[in-house]
C-alpha positions in Angstrom: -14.4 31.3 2.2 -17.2 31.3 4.9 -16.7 29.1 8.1 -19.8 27.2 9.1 -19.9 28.9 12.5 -19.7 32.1 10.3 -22.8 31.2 7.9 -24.8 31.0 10.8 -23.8 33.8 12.8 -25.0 35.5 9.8 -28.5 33.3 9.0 -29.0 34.5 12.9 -28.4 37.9 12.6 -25.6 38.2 14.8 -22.8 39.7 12.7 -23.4 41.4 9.7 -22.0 43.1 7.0 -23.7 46.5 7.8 -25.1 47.9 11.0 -27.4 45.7 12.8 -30.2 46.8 15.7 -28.7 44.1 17.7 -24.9 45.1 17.3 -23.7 46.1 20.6 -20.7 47.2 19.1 -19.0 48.9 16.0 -15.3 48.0 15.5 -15.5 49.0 11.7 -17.7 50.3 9.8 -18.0 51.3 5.7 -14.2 50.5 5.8 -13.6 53.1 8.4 -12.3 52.6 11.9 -14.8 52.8 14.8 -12.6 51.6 18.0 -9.5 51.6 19.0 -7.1 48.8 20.9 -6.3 49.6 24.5 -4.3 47.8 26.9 -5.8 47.3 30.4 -1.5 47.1 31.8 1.6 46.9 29.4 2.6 42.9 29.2 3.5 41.2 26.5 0.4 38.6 26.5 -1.8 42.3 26.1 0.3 43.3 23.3 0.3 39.8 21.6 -3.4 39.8 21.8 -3.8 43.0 20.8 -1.5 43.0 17.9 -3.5 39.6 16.5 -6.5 41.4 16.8 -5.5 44.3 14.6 -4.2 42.7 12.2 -6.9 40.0 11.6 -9.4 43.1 11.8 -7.0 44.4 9.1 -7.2 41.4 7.4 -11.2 41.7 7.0 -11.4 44.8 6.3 -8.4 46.8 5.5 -9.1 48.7 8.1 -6.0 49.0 11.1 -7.3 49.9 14.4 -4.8 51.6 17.0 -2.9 50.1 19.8 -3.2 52.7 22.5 -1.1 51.3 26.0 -2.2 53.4 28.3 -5.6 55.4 28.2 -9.5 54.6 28.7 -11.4 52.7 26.8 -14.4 54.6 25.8 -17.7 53.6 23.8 -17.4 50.9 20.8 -13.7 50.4 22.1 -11.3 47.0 23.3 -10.2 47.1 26.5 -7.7 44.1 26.7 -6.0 42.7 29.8 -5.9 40.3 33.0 -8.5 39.5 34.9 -9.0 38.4 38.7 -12.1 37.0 38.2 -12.3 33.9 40.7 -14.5 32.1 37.6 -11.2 31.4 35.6 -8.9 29.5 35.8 -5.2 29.4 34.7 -5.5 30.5 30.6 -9.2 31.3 31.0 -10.7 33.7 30.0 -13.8 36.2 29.3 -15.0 38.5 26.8 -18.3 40.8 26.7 -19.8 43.7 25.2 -21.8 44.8 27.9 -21.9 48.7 28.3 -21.1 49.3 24.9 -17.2 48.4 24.7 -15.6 45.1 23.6 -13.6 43.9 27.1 -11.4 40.8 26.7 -9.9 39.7 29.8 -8.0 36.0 30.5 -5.6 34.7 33.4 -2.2 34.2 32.4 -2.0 33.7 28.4 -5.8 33.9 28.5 -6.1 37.8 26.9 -4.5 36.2 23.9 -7.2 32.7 23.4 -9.9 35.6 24.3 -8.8 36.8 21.3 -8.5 33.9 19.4 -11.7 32.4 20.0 -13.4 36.1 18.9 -11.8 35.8 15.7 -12.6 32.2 15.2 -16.4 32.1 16.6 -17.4 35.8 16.0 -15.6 37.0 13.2 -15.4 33.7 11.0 -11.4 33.5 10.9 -9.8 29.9 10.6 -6.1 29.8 10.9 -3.6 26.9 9.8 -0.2 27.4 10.7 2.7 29.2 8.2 0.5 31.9 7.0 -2.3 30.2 6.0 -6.3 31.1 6.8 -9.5 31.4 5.8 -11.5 34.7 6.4 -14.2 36.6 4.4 -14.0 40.3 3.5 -16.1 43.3 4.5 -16.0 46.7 4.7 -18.0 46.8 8.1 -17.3 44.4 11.6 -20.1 44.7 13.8 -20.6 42.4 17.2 -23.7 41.4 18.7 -24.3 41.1 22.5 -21.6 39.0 24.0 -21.0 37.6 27.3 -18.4 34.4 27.1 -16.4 32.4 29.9 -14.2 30.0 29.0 -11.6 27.8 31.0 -9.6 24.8 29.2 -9.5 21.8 30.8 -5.9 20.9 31.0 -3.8 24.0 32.6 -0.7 23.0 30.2 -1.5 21.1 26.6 0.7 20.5 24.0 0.8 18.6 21.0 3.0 18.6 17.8 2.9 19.9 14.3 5.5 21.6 11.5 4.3 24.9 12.1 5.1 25.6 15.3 9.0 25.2 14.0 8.3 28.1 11.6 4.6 29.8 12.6 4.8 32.0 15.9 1.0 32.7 15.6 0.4 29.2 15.4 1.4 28.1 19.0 -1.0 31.1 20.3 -3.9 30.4 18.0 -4.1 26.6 18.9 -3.6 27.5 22.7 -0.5 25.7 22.8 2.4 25.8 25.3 6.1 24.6 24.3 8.4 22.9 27.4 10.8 25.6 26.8 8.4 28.2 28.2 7.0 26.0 31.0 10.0 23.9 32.5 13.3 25.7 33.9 15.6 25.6 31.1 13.9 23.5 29.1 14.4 20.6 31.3 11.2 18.7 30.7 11.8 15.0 29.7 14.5 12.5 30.4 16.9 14.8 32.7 18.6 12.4 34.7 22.3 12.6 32.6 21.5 15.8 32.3 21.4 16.4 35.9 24.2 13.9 36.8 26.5 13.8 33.5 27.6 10.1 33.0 30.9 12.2 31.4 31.8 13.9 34.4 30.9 11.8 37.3 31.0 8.2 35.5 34.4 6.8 36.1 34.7 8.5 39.5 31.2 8.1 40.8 29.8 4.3 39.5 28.0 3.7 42.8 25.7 7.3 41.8 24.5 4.7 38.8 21.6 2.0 38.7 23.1 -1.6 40.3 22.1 -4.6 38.3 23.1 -7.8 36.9 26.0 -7.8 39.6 27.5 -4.6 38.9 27.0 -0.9 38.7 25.8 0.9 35.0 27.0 4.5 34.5 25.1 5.9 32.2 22.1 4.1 33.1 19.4 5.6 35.8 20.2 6.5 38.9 20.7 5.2 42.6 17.9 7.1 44.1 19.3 6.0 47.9 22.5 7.6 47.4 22.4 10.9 49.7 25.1 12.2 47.6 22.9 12.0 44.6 20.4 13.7 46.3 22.5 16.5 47.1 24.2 16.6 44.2 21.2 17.2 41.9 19.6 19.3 44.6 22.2 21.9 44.2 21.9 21.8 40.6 18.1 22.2 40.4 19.1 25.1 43.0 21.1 26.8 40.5 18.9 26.4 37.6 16.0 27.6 39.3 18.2 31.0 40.3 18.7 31.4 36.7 15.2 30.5 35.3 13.3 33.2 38.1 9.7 33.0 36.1 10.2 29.2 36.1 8.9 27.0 38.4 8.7 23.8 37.5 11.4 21.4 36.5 11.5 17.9 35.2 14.0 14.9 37.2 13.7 12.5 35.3 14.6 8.6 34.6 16.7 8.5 30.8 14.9 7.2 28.0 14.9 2.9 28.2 13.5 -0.1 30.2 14.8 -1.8 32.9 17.8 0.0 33.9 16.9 1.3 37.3 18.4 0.4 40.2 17.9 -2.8 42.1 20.5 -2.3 45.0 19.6 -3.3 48.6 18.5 0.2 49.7 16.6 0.7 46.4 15.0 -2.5 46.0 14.0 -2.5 49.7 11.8 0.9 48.6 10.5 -0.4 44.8 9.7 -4.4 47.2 7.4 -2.7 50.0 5.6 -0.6 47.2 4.9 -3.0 44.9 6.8 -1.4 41.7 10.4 0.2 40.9 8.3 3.8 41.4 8.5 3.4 45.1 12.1 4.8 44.9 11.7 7.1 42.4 8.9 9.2 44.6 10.5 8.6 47.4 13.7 10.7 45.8 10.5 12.9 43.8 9.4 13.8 47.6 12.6 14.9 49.6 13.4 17.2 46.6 9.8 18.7 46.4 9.9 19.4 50.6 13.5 20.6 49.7 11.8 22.9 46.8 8.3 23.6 48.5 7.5 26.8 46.2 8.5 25.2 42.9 6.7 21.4 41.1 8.6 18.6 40.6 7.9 16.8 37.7 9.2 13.0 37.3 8.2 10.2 34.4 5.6 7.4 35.1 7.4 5.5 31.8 7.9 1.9 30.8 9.0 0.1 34.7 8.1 3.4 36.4 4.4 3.1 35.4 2.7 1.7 37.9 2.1 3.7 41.4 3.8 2.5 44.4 0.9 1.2 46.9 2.7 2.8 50.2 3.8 6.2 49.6 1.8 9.2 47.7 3.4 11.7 45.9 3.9 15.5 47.1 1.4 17.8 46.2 4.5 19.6 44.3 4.9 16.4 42.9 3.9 16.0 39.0 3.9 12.6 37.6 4.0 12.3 34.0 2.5 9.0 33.1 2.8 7.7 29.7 1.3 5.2 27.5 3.9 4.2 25.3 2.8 0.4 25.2 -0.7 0.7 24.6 -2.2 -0.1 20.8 -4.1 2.3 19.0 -6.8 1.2 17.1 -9.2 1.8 20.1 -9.4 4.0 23.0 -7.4 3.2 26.1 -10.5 0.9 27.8 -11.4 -1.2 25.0 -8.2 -3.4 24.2 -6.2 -5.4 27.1 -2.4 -3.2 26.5 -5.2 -0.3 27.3 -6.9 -1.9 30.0 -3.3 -2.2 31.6 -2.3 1.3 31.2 -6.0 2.2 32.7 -5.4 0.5 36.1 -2.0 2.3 36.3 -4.2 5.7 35.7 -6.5 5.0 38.0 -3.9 4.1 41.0 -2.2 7.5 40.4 -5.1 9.5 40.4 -6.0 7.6 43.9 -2.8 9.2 45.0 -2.2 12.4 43.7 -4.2 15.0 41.4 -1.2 16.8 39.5 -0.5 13.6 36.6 0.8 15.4 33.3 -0.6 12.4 31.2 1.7 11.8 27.9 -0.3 10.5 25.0 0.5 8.4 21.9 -1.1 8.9 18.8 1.8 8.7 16.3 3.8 6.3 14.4 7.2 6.1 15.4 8.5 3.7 12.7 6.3 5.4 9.7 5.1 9.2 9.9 3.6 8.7 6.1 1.7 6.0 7.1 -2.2 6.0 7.7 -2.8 5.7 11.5 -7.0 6.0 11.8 -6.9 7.4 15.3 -8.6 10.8 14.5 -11.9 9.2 16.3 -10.5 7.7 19.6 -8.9 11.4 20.8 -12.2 12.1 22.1 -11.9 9.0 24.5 -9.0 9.1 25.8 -8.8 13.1 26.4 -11.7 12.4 28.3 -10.6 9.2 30.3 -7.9 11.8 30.9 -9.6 15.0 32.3 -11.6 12.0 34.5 -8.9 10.4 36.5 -7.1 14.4 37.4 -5.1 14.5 35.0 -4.0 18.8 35.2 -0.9 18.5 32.1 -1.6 17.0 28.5 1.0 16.2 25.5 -0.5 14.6 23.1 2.2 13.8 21.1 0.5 13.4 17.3 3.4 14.0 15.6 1.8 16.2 12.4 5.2 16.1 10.4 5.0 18.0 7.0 3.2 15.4 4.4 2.0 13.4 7.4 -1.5 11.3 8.1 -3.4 14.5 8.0 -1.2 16.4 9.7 -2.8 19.9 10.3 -6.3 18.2 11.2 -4.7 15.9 13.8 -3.0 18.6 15.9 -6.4 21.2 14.8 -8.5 18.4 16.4 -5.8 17.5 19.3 -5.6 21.4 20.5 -9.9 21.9 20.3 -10.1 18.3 22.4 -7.5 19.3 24.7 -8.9 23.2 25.6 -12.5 20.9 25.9 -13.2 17.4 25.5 -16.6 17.4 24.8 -16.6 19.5 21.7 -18.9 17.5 18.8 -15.9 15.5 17.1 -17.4 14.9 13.8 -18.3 18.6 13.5 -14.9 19.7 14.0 -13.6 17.4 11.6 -16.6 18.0 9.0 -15.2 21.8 9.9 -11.8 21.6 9.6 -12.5 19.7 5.9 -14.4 22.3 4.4 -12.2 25.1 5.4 -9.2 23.4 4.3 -9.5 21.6 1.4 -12.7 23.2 -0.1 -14.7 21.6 -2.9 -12.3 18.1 -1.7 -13.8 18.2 1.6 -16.4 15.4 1.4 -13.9 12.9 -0.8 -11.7 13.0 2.3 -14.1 12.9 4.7 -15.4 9.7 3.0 -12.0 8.8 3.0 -11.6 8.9 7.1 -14.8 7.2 7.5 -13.6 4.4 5.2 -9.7 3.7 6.8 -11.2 4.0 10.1 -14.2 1.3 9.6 -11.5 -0.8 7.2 -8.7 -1.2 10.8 -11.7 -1.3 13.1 -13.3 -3.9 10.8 -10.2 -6.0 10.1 -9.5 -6.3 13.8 -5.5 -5.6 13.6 -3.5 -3.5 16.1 -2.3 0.0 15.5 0.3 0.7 17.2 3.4 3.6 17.5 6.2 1.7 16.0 3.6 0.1 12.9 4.3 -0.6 9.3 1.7 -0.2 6.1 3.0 -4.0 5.6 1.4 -5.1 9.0 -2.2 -4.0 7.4 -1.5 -5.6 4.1 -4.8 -7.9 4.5 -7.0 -5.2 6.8 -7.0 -1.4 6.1 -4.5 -1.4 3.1 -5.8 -4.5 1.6 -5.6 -4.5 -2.8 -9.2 -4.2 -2.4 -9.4 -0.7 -0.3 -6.2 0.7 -1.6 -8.0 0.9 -4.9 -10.8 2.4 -3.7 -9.0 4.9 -1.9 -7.2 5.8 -5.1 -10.2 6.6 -6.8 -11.4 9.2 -3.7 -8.1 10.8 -3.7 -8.7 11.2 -7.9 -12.4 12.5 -7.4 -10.7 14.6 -4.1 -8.2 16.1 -6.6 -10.3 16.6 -9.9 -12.8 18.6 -7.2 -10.3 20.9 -6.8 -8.4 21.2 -10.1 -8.7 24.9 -10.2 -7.7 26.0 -7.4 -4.2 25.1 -6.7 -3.7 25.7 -2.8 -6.8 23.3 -2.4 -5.0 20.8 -4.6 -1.4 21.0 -3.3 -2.9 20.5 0.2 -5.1 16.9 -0.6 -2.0 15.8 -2.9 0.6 16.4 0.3 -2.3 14.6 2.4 -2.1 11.6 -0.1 1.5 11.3 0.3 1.3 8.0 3.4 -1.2 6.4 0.7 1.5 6.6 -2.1 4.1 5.5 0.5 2.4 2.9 1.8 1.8 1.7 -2.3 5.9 1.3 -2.7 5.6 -0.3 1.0 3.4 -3.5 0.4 4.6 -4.0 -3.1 8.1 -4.2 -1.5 6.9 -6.7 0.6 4.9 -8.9 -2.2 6.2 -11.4 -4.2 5.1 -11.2 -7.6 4.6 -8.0 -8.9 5.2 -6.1 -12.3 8.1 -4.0 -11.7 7.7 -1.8 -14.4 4.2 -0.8 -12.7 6.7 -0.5 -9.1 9.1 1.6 -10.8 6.4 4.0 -12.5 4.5 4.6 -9.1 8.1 5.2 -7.3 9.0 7.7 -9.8 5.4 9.5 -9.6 6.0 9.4 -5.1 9.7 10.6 -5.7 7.8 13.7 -8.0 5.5 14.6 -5.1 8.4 14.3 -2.4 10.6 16.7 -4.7 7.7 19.3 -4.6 7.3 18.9 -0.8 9.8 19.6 -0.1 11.3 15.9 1.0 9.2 15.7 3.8 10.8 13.0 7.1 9.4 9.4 7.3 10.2 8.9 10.7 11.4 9.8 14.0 15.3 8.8 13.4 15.2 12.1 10.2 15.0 9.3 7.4 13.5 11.3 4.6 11.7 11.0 1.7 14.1 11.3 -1.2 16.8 9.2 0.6 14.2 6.7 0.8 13.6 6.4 -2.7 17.1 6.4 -3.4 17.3 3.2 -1.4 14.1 1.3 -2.8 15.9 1.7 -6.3 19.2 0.1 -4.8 18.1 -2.2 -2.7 14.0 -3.2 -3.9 14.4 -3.2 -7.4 15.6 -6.3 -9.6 19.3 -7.0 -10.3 20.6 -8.3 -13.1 23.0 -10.5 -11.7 20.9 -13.6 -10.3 21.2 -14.2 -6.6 21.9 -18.0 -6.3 20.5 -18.2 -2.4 17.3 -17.3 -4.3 14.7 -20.2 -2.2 17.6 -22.0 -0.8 17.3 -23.8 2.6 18.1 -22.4 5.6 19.2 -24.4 8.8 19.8 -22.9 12.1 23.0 -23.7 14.3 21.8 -21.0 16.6 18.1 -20.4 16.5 16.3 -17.0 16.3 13.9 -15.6 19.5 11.2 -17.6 19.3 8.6 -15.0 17.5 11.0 -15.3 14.3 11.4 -18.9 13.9 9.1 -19.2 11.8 9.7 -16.2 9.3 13.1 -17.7 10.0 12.3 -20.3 7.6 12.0 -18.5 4.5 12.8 -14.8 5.0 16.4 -14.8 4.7 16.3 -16.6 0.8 12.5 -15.6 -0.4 14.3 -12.2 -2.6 12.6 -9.3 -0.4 15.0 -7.1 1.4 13.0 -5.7 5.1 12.4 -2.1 5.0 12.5 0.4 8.1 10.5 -1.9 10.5 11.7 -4.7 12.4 8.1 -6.0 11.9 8.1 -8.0 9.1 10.5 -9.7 7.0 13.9 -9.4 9.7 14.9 -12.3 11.7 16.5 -11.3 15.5 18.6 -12.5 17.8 18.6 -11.1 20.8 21.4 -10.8 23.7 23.2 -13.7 22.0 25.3 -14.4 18.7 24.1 -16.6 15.4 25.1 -19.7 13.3 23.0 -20.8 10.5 23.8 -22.1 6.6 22.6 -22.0 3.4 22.3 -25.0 1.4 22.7 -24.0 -2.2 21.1 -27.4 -3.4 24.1 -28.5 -5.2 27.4 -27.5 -6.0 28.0 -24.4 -7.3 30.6 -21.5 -8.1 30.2 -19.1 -6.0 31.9 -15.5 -5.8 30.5 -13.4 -3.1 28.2 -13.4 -0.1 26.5 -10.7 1.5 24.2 -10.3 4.4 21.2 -7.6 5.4 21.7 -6.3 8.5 19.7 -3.7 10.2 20.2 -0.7 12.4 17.6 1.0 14.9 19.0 2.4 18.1 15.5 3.6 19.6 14.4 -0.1 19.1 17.8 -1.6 20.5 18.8 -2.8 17.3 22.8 -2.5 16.7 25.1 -3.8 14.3 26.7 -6.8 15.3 30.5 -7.0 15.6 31.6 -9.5 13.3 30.4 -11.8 10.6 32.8 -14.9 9.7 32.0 -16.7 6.1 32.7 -20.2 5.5 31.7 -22.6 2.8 31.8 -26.6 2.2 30.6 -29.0 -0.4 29.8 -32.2 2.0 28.5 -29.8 4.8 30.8 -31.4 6.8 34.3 -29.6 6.3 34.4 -25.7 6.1 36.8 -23.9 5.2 37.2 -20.1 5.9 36.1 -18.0 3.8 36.7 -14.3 5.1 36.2 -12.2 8.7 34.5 -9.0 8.8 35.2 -6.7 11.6 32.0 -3.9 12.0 32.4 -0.3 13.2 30.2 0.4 15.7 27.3 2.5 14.7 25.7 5.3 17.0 24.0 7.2 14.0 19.4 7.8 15.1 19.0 7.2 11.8 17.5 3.8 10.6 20.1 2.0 8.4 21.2 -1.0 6.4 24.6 -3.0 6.0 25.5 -5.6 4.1 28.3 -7.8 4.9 30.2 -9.1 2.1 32.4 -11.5 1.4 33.9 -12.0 -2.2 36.4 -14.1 -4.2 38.6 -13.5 -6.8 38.2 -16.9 -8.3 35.2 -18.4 -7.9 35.1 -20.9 -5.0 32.9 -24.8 -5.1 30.2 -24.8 -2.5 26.9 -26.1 -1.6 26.8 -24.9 2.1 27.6 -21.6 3.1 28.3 -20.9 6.9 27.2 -17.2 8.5 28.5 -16.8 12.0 27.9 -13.7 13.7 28.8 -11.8 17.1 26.2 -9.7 18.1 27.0 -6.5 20.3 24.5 -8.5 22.9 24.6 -6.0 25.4 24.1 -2.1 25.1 26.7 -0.4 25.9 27.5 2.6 27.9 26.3 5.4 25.2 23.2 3.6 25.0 20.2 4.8 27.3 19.7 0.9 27.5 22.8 0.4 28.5 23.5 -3.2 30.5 20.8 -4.7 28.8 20.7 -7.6 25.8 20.6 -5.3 22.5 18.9 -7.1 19.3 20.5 -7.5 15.7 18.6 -8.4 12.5 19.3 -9.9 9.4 16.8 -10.1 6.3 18.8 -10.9 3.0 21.4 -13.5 2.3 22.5 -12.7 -1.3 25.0 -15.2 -2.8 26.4 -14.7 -6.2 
């Protein structure tokens, strides 16, 4: 298939299939080689880009040039190597045909994106990750006079997508760097227990842990004023710098979780005259980069860290990775207030310091096959980025297997990231056609459409979302059926050709999700009609391989497994069915009113706290169920849900007891709970059951909640959450 840039290299003249009068140079010609590879010096980056060239020029034309490392490059040949040209800059780099040869030079990995952006731009080659790419045939490769320079505008960008598990082209071809090839042993993110194990210097070291709420927290962050601490860790970074020699960066960093730093006198003396808890943490960033003066420092700017300190600046071997993790999505980072927040923490570190690795949301925690319209707000906020000094870009996208649009969010991520002001809709428009062939312009209608429909319905988008949360904006009855009949016209398009059709019938996987998602949620439905389109998205998970559904590894096929179990109608008739629900101990306050009917209205919550769970947070429960009237009653059971990431635990014990005046209870049964430390989201009912069937009207649910996290936690020492949806009384 023919690229656009492709068709009008050659409209223009400026590749063609035969010899041209303005070909500079011959690389093949009639199916026969006309150059040969040579290596400017023998390092791997050459050789990678030299070995991608030949077999793409393969590829084209069956034709394999020669690798020759050592040896000139003489007329219509490639000379590939490194360049110390003062016009690049770190992955840069510059190709020509002047004189006659091909010469592709780069800084650092640039030889290789030389390469890459040949075959893409001059030579028509699109490449999507695991083998797959789109190229057209010939028998002769001919290139016209070029002279290209080209430096990216963030010296480290990464982003996320399936292939780069499985593909090592892809990572090149996308211009991608991984932690593990950047950061000393792989210590990039959250490094604090790695640096100072909680295991080994816990018990015997509490006062090397964050001081709050009266008393030390092991396991928590640090105490940045400790000297020994300092010391400690210095020696450690010592050592793993000795072992890592071609590293020279390393991450010291706070653990994952919110406001667990330290708030003893020597800390909070620091965090009080700068005006936020980073004062401490850069002023323990700053004696280890003067201690490490030839190596970076990278620390987090997370959750309390965010915001600069007002009295101290960062090293200039000081990286601070700012992240923003609370911002909504449904607009770039200057047009809604969470933004606006994050923006004025951007701005005061780029005041301070111009080495900010910036660490950028644009995935749904909670709900990877879920639509998240985001695709036209990169542009803006990569941007914003490169604006305010930002040097070090993740953009963390996600891109799991059967995602939102997985291989276009991380192709569009990686072009926005080398250069923010490529032409957005082009790319996409691109990217499309390429892909998904005669589909293209269904799915491109479909983009436009989502996007207007969450711009136009004026909810939030946000990493931690549910497709229940847009039930009356984007994924209204209304939309959802025409969005069906796109992805029908989409697949009809492409009906004959069956890699065209596999790949716009993985992409409509989050709509068939999100389908079984807000008919869990609605009342009255047909269930037959439930059951027929759970069966048809269990199908297309089988032949996907049972793609994940979120970050905690909850996949597909488990999933279904569980709507069947715990969605679907019983037979036996729950007698709590619309019964009235009085609270002893209320809910937090934003679930007092769902409080009223979600624990009796028949619909069990799904993997988001979002909608249909009420929580209790830092505290235990009371509340009963008045059955109405008298009745016999057998068992009890009660939903509980579990999300570590979120804070959310199992409680430690439920106690059942029932009464026909409301007055007098009697005890019913105590249930003791095993702690849970599994990632993955889960359910657990509670249940309580009878051998003979016992009189009651009023049913009384006590529970202990864990209330604080505890020391395996990374929020350890603060109030934890529990959740309970479903009270089923038979």
């Amino acid at each position: 298939m023919k690229t656009d840039i492709f068709k009008l290299l050659l409209l223009s003249g400026a590749i063609s299939m035969g010899a041209s009068a303005s070909a500079q140079v011959d690389l093949v010609k009639e199916g026969k080689s006309k150059s040969k590879i040579v290596l400017a010096e023998r390092t791997e980056v050459n050789r990678t880009a030299a070995t991608i060239l030949q077999d793409f020029v393969q590829k084209i034309s069956g034709c394999k040039l020669d690798i020759k490392e050592k040896g000139k490059a003489g007329q219509g040949d490639i000379l590939i190597g490194s360049s110390t040209s003062s016009s690049l800059q770190e992955d840069g780099y510059q190709f020509s045909t002047t004189g006659g040869k091909l010469v592709i030079t780069g800084k650092d990995n640039g030889p290789v994106y030389g390469v890459v952006s040949l075959l893409e731009d001059y030579l028509g080659v699109d490449y999507w990750g695991n083998g797959e790419y789109n190229l057209e045939k010939r028998t002769t490769i001919s290139l016209p006079s070029i002279e290209k320079t080209d430096n990216p505008a963030f010296r480290y960008r990464q982003t996320q997508n399936y292939a780069l598990a499985t593909d090592s082209l892809y990572k090149w071809w996308y211009r991608l760097e991984e932690p593990g090839e950047v950061f000393a042993a792989n210590y990039w993110v959250h490094t604090f227990n790695r640096l100072l194990p909680v295991e080994e210097y816990g018990k015997k070291h509490p006062e090397y842990y964050a001081y709050f709420d009266g008393k030390r927290h092991p396991g928590a962050q640090w105490c940045l004023t400790n000297p020994e601490v300092f010391e400690i860790v210095s020696q450690r970074i010592d050592s793993i710098f000795k072992a890592n020699p071609d590293q020279k960066i390393i991450s010291v960093s706070q653990n994952d979780g919110n406001n667990t730093n330290c708030t003893c006198p020597e800390c909070k003396k620091l965090d009080d005259a700068a005006g936020s808890p980073s004062g401490s943490l850069i002023y323990f960033m700053n004696k280890l980069a003067k201690r490490f003066p030839d190596k970076e420092i990278s620390t987090l700017a997370y959750l309390y860290t965010m915001n600069p300190p007002k009295n101290v600046k960062p090293e200039p071997n000081v990286v601070v990775m700012l992240c923003d993790i609370d911002c909504d999505r449904e607009v770039s980072l200057t047009e809604n207030a969470s933004g606006q927040y994050f923006m004025k923490a951007l701005k005061g570190w780029s005041d301070i310091t111009d080495n900010i690795f910036l660490w950028d949301y644009g995935i749904n925690f909670d709900c990877y096959l879920s639509p998240f319209p985001n695709l036209y707000i990169m542009q803006d906020n990569i941007r914003t980025f490169r604006d305010h000094h930002v040097k070090m870009h993740f953009s963390q996208v996600a891109s799991s297997y059967g995602g939102d649009f997985a291989e276009l969010r991380s192709y569009l991520a990686s072009k926005l990231m080398w250069n923010p002001d490529v032409d957005v809709d082009r790319v996409i428009k691109h990217f499309l056609k390429s892909y998904y062939g005669a589909a293209s312009d269904y799915l491109y209608q479909y983009i436009q459409l989502i996007q207007g429909a969450l711009w136009g319905s004026g909810h939030r988008l946000w990493i931690y979302d549910s497709p229940v949360s847009h039930k009356e904006g984007m994924l209204n009855p209304v939309l959802m059926k025409r969005y069906r009949a796109i992805f029908d016209k989409a697949e009809a398009a492409v009906a004959d050709d069956p890699v065209a059709l596999d790949r716009v019938r993985r992409t409509r996987l989050p709509l068939l999700y999100s389908e079984l998602e807000l008919l869990r949620a609605q009342q009255e439905k047909d269930f037959d009609e439930v059951a027929q389109k759970l069966n048809y998205f269990e199908s297309e998970a089988k032949y996907f391989n049972d793609p994940v559904i979120n970050e905690r590894n909850n996949h597909a096929l488990d999933y279904c497994k569980l709507y069947r179990e715990r969605y679907m109608p019983s037979t036996e008739k729950n007698l709590a069915l619309g019964a009235t629900v009085t609270y002893l101990v209320n809910p937090e306050s934003k679930y007092v009113e769902l409080g009223k009917t979600a624990l009796t209205d028949g619909l069990f919550g799904g993997a988001s706290f979002m909608e249909s769970w009420v929580g209790w947070e830092g505290k235990d429960a009371a509340f009963v169920v008045d059955l109405g009237e008298t009745k016999e009653v057998r068992s009890i059971d009660t939903d509980f849900l579990h999300q570590i990431g979120q804070w959310i635990l199992f409680p430690l014990k439920v106690v059942y007891s029932y009464s026909e005046d409301g007055k007098t209870y009697h005890p019913w049964e105590t249930i003791e709970m095993p702690e849970e430390r599994a990632g993955m989201v889960m359910y657990r009912g509670v249940k309580a059951e009878s051998q003979t069937p016992l009189k009651a009207r009023y049913l009384k649910v006590e529970v202990t909640g864990t209330k604080v996290c505890p020391t395996w936690h990374y929020g350890v020492g603060n109030p934890s959450w529990f959740f309970i949806d479903e009270v089923t009384v038979r």
